[in-house]
C-alpha positions in Angstrom: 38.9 0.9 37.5 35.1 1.1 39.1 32.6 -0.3 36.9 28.9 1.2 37.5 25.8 -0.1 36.1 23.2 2.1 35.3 19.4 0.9 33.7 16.7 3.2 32.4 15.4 5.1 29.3 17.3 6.8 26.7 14.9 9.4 25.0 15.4 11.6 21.9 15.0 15.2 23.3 13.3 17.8 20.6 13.6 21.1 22.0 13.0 24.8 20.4 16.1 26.9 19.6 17.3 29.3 22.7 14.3 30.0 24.7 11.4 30.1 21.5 8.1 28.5 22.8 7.3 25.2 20.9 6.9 26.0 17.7 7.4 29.8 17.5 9.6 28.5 14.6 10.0 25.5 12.5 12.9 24.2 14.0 13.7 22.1 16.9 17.1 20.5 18.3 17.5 16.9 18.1 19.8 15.6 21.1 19.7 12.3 23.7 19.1 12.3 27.4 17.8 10.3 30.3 18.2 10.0 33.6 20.4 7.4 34.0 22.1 7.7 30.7 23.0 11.2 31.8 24.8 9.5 35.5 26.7 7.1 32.9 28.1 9.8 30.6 29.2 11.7 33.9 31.0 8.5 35.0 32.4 7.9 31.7 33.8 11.5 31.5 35.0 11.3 35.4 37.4 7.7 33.6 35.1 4.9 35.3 33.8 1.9 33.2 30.4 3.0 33.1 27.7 0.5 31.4 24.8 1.9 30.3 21.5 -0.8 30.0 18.3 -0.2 28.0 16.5 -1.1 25.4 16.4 0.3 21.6 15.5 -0.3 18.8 17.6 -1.3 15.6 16.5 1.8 13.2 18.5 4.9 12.5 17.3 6.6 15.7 17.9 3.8 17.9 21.5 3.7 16.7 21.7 7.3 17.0 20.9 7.1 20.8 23.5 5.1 20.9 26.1 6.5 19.6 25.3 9.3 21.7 26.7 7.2 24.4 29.8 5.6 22.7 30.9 9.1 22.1 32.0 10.4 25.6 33.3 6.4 26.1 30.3 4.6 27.6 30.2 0.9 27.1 26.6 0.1 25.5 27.4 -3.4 24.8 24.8 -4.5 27.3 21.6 -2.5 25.2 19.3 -4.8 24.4 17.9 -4.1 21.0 14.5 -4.7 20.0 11.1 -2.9 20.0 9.6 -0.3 17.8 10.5 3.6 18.8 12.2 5.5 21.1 10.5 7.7 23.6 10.6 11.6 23.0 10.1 14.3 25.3 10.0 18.1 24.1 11.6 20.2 26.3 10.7 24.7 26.1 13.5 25.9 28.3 12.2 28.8 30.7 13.2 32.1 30.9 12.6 34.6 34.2 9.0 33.9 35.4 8.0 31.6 32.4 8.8 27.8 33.8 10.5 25.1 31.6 8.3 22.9 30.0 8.6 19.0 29.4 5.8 16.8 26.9 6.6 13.0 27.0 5.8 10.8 23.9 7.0 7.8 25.7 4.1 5.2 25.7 5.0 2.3 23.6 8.9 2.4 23.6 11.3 0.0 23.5 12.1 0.0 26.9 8.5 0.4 28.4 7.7 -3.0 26.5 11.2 -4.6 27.0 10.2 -8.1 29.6 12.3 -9.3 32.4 13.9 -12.3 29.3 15.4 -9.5 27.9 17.9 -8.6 30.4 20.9 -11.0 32.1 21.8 -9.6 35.2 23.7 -12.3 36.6 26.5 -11.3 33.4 25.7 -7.5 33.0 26.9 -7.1 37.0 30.0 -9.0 36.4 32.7 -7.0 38.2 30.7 -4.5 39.1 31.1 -2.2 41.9 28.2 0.0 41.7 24.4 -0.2 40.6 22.2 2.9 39.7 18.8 3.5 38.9 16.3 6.4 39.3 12.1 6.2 40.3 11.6 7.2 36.6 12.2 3.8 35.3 10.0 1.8 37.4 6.8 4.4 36.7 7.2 2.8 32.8 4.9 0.4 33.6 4.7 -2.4 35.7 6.9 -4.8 33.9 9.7 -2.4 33.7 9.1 -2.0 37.1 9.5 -5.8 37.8 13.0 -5.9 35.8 14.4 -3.0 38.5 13.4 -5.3 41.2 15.2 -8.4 39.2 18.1 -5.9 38.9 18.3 -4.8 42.7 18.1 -8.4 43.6 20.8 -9.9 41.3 22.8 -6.6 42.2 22.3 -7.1 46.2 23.5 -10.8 45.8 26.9 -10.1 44.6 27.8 -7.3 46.9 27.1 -4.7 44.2 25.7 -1.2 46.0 22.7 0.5 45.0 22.0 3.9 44.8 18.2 5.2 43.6 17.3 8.9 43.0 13.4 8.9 43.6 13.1 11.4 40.6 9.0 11.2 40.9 7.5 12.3 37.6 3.3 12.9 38.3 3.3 12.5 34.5 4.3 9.2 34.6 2.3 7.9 37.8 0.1 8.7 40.7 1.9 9.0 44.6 0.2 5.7 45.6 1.4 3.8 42.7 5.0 5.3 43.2 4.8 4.7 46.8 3.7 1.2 46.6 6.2 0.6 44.1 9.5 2.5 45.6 9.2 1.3 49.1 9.7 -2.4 47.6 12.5 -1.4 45.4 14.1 1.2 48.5 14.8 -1.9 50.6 17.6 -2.9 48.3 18.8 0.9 48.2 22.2 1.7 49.7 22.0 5.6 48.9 19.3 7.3 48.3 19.4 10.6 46.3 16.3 13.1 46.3 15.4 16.6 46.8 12.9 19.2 48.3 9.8 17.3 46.6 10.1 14.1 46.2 11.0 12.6 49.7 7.2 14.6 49.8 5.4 13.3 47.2 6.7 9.7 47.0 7.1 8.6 51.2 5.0 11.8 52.7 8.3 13.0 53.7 8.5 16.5 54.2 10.9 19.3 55.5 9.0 21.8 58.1 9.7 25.6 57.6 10.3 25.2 53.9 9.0 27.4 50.9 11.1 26.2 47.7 8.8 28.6 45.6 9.5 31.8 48.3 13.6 30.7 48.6 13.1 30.0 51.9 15.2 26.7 53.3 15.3 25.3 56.5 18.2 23.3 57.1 17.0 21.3 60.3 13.9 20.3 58.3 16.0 18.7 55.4 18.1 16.4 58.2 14.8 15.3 59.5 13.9 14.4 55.8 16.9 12.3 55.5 16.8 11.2 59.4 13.2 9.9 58.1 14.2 8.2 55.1 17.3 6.7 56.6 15.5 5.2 59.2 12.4 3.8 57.3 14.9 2.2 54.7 18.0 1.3 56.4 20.0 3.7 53.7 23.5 3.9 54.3 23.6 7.5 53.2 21.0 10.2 52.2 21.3 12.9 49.6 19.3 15.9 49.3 19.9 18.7 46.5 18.5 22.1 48.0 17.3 24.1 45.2 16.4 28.1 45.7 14.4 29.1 42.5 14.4 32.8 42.4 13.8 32.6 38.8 13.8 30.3 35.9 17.3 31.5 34.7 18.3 31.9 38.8 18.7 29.7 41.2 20.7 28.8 44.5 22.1 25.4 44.4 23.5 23.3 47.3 23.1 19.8 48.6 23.6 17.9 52.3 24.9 14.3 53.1 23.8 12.2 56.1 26.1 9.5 56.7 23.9 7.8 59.8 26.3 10.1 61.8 26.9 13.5 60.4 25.0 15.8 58.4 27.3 17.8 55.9 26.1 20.5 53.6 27.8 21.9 50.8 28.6 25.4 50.0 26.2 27.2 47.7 26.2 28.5 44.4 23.9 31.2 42.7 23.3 30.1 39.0 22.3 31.7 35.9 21.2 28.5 34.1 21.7 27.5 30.5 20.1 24.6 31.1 19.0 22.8 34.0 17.7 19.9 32.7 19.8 16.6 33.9 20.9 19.1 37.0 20.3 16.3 39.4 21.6 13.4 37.3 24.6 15.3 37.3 24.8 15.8 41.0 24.1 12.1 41.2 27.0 11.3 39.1 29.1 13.5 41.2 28.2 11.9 44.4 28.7 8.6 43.0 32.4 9.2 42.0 33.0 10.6 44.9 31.5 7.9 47.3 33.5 4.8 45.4 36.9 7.3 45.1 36.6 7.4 48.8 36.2 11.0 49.7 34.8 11.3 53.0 31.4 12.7 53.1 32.1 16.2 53.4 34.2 16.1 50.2 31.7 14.2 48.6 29.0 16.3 48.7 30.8 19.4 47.7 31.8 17.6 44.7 28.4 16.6 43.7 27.1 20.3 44.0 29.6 21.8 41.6 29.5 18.6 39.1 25.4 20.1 39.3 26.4 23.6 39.2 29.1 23.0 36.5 26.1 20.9 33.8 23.5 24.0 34.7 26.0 25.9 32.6 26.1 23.2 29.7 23.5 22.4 27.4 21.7 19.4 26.3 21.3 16.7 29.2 24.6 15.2 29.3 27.0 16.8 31.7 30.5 17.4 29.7 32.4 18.3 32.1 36.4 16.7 33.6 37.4 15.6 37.4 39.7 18.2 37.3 37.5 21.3 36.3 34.8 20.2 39.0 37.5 20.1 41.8 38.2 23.4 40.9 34.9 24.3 41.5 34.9 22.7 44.6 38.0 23.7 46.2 36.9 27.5 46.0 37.5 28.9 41.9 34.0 29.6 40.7 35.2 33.1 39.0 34.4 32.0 35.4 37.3 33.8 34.5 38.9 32.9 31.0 41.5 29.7 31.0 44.6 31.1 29.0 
């Protein structure tokens, strides 16, 4: 079985009921999510040994994020435990014109104060085949960002590959301070995962003939994007979700793979979202599967699309969704029609 690492942030999620606006009543949803806790619970549904590493604390909450994990089978015996809190973000789900909206109460978590002591690499990549992280982890500060590099590097020495989704969060930090930061950790990168922004805002990357607010996607501008990023980095293979945004609730969703030879896009899908929230993690977990199952690059991007399309229809951040009922996706079933 593939064993896949994945290190970053596990936050409690508070989010209004259906699509109220914070607060319209006095009650709020209590879930987990994160971006690379929401790639591990993907793995662990797809039946890969999928490792989750953070930092919690030992209170009722911190075990609670855990056991979020250790439900759909991911191994959490790596979390450190320690600190005071876990972060929180509130999340008011858009609805037609009216965007989504995400507040982070992050500062001071276990994680963003976790050092690089706390973590053994050299024994948490034991037999591992696969190491992901996202650009969200490092913007914690600059000590987290230290303990990615420490990761990449014990990662890169025993043959593990690296995948990074670049994930920038202007909430978090500025473009210079991600860019300063993410082209150090890039170099270590196998596969890189991003989409119409931040290839933009982190490297100054950008597709020509492209309006992602007017739907409007240019296709030769994206395989300069990932032309650009290969070449700058030396990434094996670049991934780029293509989002249409017609609406909050509507989108058109597809992604492209570059291989350093061919550039394969996927089909596309029109969705009316639930909730898009952990939509890329979920493609990332797709793609991930795919890559170490061997599919060839065509195949591998079609699967990460509809593992997206398929967790746009689920809420909460975690994509629960089997192998089989994204393959059906993928090879051509999208009716929604009921399983009897």
């Amino acid at each position: 079985m593939k064993k896949v690492i994945t290190f970053g942030e596990l936050m409690l999620r508070l989010a209004p009921n259906g699509y109220y606006r914070f607060f319209q009543n006095d009650q709020m949803q209590a879930t987990f999510g994160g971006g690379e806790a929401n790639v591990a619970v993907s793995l662990a549904n797809y039946g890969l040994d999928s490792v989750y590493v953070t930092k919690l604390p030992t209170h009722a909450i911190g075990q609670a994020a855990v056991n979020s994990l250790r439900y759909f089978g991911v191994d959490t015996s790596k979390i450190v435990r320690g600190g005071d809190r876990v972060g929180i973000y509130y999340l008011e789900k858009g609805a037609s014109q009216r965007g989504s909206v995400c507040i982070y109460d992050r500062a001071h978590s276990s994680i963003a104060e976790a050092e690089s002591s706390d973590f053994n690499w050299d024994d948490i990549f034991d037999g591992a085949d696969w190491f992901h992280f996202t650009g969200i982890t490092p913007a914690l500060g600059k000590n987290v960002a230290a303990i990615c590099e420490d990761a990449c590097k014990a990662a890169k020495a025993r043959g593990v590959k690296i995948s990074c989704d670049l994930n920038y969060r202007g909430k978090l930090w500025t473009r210079s301070e991600a860019r300063e930061t993410m082209t150090k950790l890039c170099k270590y990168v196998d596969v890189c995962i991003s989409n119409e922004e931040d290839a933009k805002d982190v490297f100054g990357i950008e597709a020509e003939g492209t309006d992602i607010y007017g739907g409007k996607l240019n296709h030769e501008g994206y395989k300069s994007v990932a032309k650009q990023l290969a070449d700058k980095f030396g990434f094996k293979k670049v991934a780029i979700t293509l989002r249409s945004s017609i609406s909050a609730n509507d989108n058109d969703w597809a992604g492209m793979l570059y291989d350093g030879n061919d550039y394969c896009f996927s089909k596309s899908y029109h969705l009316h979202i639930v909730d898009r929230v952990g939509g890329g993690d979920s493609f990332g977990g797709g793609l991930i599967y795919a890559l170490l199952n061997g599919k060839t690059s065509q195949d591998a991007i079609e699967f990460a699309v509809a593992a997206s399309a398929l967790k746009h229809s689920v809420e909460g951040d975690y994509n629960r969704v089997s192998v089989s009922e994204v393959e059906k996706l993928s090879g051509g079933d999208g009716s929604g029609r009921v399983q009897r």
